[in-house]
N, C-alpha and C positions, 0 to 999 in steps of 0.2 A: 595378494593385496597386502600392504602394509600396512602396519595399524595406523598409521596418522592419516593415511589415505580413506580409512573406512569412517571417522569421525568426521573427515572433508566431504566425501558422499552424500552421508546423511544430513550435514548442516545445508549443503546444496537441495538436497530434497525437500527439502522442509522451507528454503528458502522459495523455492521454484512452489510452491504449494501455496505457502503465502503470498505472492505476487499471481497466481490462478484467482485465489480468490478475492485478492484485493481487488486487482482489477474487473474482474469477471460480475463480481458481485457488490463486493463493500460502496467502492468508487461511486457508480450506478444510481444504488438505494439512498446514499446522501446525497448524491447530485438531487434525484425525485425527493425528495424528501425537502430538502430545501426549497427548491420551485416551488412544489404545492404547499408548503407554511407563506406562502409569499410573504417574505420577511421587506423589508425595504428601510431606509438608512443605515448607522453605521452597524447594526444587527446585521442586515442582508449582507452588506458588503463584507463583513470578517466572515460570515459561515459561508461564501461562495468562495471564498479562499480554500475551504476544508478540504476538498477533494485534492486540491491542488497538492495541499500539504502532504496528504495521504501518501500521491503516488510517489513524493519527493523523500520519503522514510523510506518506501519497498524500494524505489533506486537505489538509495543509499544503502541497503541491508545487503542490494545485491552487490552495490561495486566493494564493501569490505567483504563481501566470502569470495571475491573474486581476488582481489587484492595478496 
């Protein structure tokens, strides 16, 4: 294995881990978490954005180490 390959490896691993638990777990707990605060006007409406935003960072993290 070549050294630049083994520094790719790991930043994928650790990418692939982050999107495990982003999804798996983070995503989830603020979705609940927001429903049960029942927030409502322009509160409710930017934090039920959050998740959205969430998953659109681990997208993004993954298509630059794919890149």
């Amino acid at each position: 294995m070549k050294k630049g390959q083994a520094g790719l490896t790991g930043a994928f691993i650790s990418i692939m881990i982050a999107v495990i638990i982003g999804v798996g777990i983070a995503i989830p707990v603020v979705k609940d978490t927001i429903e049960n605060a029942s927030l409502t006007g322009m509160t409710g409406t930017i934090l039920n954005y959050l998740p959205l935003l969430m998953g659109v960072v681990l997208l993004v993290a993954v298509a630059v180490l794919v890149r």
